[in-house]
C-alpha positions in Angstrom: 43.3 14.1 30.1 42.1 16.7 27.6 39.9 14.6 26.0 38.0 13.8 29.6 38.0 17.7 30.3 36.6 18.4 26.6 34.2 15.4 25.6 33.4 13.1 29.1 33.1 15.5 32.0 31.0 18.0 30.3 28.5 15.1 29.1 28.5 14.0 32.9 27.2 17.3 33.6 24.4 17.5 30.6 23.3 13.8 32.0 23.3 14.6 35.6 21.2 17.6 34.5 19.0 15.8 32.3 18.4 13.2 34.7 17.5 15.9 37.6 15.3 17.5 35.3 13.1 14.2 34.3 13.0 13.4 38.5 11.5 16.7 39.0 9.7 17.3 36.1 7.9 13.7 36.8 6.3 14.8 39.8 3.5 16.2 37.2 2.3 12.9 36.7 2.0 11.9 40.2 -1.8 11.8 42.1 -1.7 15.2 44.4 -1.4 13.2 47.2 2.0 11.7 46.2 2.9 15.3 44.9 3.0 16.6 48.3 6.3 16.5 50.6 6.3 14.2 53.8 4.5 15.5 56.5 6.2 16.5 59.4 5.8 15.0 62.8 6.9 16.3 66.3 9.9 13.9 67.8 10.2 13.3 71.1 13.8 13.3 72.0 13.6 11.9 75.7 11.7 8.4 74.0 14.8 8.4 71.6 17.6 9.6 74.0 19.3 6.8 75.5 18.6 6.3 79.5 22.0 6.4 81.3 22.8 6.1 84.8 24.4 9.2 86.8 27.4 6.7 88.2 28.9 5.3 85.2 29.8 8.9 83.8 31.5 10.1 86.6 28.5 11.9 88.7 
């Protein structure tokens, strides 16, 4: 168990880290319009919601 806590865990840390860093670092090398985030559309609820009738649910 110490040698996970000394040696493994802290490498699983540096990797994570590392491989964070290259993901966001690699949006440099992206065309601009790749670069940007996802637009963001309206959502109609009622379209999603599901229709139910008033006498199943007790009304």
């Amino acid at each position: 168990m110490n040698f996970f806590r000394q040696y493994i865990a802290p490498l699983a840390v540096v990797l994570i880290f590392l491989l964070a860093l290259l993901a966001v670092s690699i949006r440099i090398f992206l065309p601009s319009d790749m670069a940007a985030p996802a637009p963001i559309s309206t959502i109609d609820f009622k379209a999603i919601a599901p229709q139910v009738e008033p006498g199943i649910f007790g009304r």
